[in-house]
Structures are given as structure tokens and as C-alpha cells.
C-alpha positions in Angstrom: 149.1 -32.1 39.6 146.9 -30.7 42.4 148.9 -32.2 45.2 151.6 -30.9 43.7 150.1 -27.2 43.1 149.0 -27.2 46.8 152.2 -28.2 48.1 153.9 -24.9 46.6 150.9 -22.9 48.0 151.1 -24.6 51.6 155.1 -23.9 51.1 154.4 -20.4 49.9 152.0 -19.7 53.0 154.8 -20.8 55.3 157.5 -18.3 54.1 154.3 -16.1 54.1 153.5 -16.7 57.6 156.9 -16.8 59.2 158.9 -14.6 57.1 157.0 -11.5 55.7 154.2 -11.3 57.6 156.0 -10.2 61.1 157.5 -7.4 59.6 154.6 -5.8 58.5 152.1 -6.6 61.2 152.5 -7.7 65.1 151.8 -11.4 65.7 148.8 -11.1 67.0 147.2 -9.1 64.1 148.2 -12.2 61.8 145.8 -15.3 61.0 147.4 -18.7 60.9 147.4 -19.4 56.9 149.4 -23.0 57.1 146.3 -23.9 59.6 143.6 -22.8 57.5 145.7 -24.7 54.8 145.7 -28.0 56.6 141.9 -27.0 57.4 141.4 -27.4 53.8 143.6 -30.3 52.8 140.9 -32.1 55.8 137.8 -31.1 53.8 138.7 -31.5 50.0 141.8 -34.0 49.8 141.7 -37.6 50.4 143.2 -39.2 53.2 146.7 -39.9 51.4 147.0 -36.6 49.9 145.6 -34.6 52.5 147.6 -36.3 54.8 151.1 -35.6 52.9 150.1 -32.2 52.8 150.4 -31.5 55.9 152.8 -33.4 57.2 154.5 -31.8 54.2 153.7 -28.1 55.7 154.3 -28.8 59.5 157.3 -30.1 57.9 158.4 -27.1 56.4 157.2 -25.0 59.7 159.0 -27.4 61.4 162.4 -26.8 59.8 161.5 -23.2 59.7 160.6 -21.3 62.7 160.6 -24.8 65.5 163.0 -25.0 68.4 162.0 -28.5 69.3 161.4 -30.2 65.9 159.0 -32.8 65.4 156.1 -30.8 66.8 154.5 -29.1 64.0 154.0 -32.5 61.5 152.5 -34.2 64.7 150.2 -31.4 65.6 149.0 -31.0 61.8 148.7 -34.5 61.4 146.5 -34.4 64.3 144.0 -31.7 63.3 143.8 -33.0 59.9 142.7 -36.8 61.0 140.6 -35.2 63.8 139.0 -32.7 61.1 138.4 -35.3 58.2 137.3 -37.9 60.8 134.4 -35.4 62.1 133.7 -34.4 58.3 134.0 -37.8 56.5 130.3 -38.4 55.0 128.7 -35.6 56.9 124.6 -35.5 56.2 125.1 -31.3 56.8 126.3 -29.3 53.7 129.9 -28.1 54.5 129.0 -24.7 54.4 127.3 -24.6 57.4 130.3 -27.1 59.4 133.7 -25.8 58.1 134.1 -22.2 59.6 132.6 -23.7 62.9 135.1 -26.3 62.4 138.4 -24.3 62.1 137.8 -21.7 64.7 137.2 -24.7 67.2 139.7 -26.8 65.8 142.2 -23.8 66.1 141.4 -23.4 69.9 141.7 -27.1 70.6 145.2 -27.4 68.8 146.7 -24.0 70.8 145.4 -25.7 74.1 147.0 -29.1 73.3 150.1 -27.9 71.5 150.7 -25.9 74.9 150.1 -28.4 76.7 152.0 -31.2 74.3 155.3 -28.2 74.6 154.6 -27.6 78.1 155.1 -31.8 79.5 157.9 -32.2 76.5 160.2 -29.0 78.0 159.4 -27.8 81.5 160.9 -24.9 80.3 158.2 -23.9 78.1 155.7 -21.3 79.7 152.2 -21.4 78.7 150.2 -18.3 78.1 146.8 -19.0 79.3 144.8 -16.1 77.9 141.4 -17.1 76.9 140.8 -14.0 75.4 143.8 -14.0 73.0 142.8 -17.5 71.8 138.9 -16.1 71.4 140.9 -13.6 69.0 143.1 -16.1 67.5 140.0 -18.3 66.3 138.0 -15.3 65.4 140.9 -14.4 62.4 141.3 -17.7 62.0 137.9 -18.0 61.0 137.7 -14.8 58.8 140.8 -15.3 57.3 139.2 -18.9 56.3 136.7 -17.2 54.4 138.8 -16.0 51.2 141.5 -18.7 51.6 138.6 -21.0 51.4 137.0 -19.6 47.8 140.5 -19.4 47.1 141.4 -22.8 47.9 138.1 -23.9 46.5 138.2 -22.2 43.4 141.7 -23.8 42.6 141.1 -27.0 43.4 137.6 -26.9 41.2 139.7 -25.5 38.2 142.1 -28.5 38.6 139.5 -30.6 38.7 137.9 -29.2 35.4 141.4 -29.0 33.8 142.1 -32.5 35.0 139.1 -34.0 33.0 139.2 -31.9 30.0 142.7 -33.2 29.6 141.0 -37.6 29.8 137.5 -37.6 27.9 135.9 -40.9 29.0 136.5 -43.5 26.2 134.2 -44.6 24.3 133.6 -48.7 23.5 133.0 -48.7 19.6 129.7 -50.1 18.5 129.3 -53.8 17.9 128.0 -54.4 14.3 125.2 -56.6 14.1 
């Protein structure tokens, strides 16, 4: 039931994100959502899941808004490994590592998606402003903050719901 409750919100985000938001704000006024998603999926999902949503997402951005397909399942299948594989039985309360985390992790995966788009087609140009990726990760990171109680919240509820609905069994007592 989660899995499936989180793949309608990462598909939601990605008609979000590529159809409504651009005509009501400029592009670079707009956080990436189906990152932050993916973000998520990397610190509360387990591998399987998190891993089939977002494949599942860059999927659906894939098909959406991608010239070249193919790009957008690799890429998020990339940051998600890369993110559970640095947050997999951290000591440090995830608190403190998971905004860090996705305003680094959204610099690294601009860089190398550029870089991926710019070997793949020579006609791709890339746009090497390092202030416009500071700004990217910044609302990246801001935007994280609500999607992340939101997110959080969710996925606790499910959880809650999810054992309300199976109380542990109980063996019967032996009679002596």
C-alpha cells in the first residue's frame, strides 16, 4: 500500500513539475520535486521499493518532458543507490545528514547529467553556471524541508495504519 501511495504522489509531482508549474513561475524559481522525491525514497524505502520508485518516476519524466529517453531512470537510479549507499546504517541522526545530502547530491547529478548529455549528443550545450546550480541546490534544499515532513508524515501514518490493520498473534496458553 505505501509503494503504491508513493508512486501516485511521485507521478503527481511529475505532471506537477513539468506541466503546471512553468506556467505559473519561470524555471528557475521552481525546485525539483521528483528529486526531492527520489531523495526520500533513498532515506525511508528499502532497496527494492525505493529503487522502483524511481526508476518508476524518471520513468514517467522520461516519457514526459525527455528528448533522448533513457536518461532520467539512469540518472535517478543513480542518486538513489549513491544516496542510500552513503545513508545505509549511518551512526549520525538523519536530521543532521539529509538536507546536506540533497543539496549536494542535487549539484553532483546537474554536473554529471550534463556531462552524461553532453558525450551522449555533441549537440547538447552545457550551461556551466556555478551560480545558478548554488541556486538550484539552495531551493532544492528548502523545498526539501516541507516535502520531507510531508513525505515523512505519510509514510509514518501508513506505517501506523499498516499495523493496526495485523495485531501480532498471540500463541494460546499451554494448560498444565
Amino acid at each position: 500500500m505505501q509503494v503504491v501511495l508513493f508512486w501516485l504522489i511521485g507521478g503527481f509531482l511529475v505532471v506537477l513539475q513539468t506541466a503546471l508549474l512553468p506556467y505559473f513561475f519561470p524555471t528557475t524559481f521552481t525546485p525539483d520535486f521528483v528529486f526531492i522525491f527520489v531523495a526520500f525514497c533513498a532515506y525511508r524505502f528499502s532497496w527494492i521499493s525505493g529503487a522502483v520508485l524511481s526508476f518508476v518516476s524518471g520513468w514517467m519524466m522520461d516519457v514526459v518532458t525527455a528528448v533522448h529517453l533513457g536518461f532520467y531512470p539512469l540518472e535517478f537510479l543513480v542518486v538513489f543507490s549513491a544516496l542510500k549507499l552513503l545513508t545505509v546504517n549511518s551512526p549520525v541522526k538523519a536530521v543532521v545528514y539529509q538536507l546536506p545530502l540533497v543539496g549536494i547530491g542535487y549539484v553532483c547529478w546537474r554536473v554529471c547529467s550534463s556531462v552524461l548529455r553532453s558525450l551522449s549528443y555533441p549537440e547538447y550545450f552545457i550551461d556551466w553556471s556555478s551560480q545558478q546550480l548554488l541556486y538550484g541546490s539552495i531551493l532544492a534544499m528548502a523545498a526539501a524541508i516541507p516535502c520531507f515532513a510531508f513525505y515523512g508524515s505519510l509514510y509514518n501514518w501508513l506505517e501506523k495504519v499498516k499495523t493496526s490493520q495485523n495485531p501480532p498473534r498471540r500463541r494460546p496458553r499451554k494448560l498444565v
